[in-house]
C-alpha positions in Angstrom: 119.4 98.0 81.3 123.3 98.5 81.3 124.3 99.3 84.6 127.1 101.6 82.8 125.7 103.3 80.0 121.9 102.8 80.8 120.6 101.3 77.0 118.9 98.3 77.0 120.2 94.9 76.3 118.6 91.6 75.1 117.9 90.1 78.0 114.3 89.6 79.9 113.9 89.3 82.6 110.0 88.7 84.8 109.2 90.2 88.4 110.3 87.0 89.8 113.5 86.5 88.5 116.7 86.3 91.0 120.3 86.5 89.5 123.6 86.1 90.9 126.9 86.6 89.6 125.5 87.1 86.0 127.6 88.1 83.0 125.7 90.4 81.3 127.0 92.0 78.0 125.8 95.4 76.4 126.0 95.3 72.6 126.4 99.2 72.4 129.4 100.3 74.9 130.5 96.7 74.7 130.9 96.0 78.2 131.0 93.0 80.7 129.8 93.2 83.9 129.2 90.8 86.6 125.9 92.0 87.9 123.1 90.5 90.7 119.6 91.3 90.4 116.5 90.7 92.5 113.3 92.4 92.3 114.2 94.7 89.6 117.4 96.0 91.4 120.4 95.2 89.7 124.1 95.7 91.8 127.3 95.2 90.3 129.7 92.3 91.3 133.2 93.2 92.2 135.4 91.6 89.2 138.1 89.3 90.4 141.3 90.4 89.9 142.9 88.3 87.2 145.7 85.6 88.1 148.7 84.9 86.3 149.3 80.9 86.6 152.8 80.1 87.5 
């Protein structure tokens, strides 16, 4: 589920499964967000701020 706008995405994910710092993208508010997830509980990442290279 989109942490933002709650609709599901196209990702699966099993009881097991541990992510960190994942990119996850939702096809209908078309959103990025950097997300961890263990045990079914998913918390957003803070974004990095972006950089200008000099």
């Amino acid at each position: 589920m989109c942490p933002s706008c709650h609709s599901k995405t196209r990702v699966w994910i099993r009881e097991d499964t541990v992510l960190k710092n994942f990119l996850l993208f939702c096809p209908k508010c078309k959103r990025e967000e950097l997300i961890n997830l263990q045990q079914f509980h998913i918390t957003r990442s803070k974004k990095p701020d972006a950089k200008t290279q000099s």
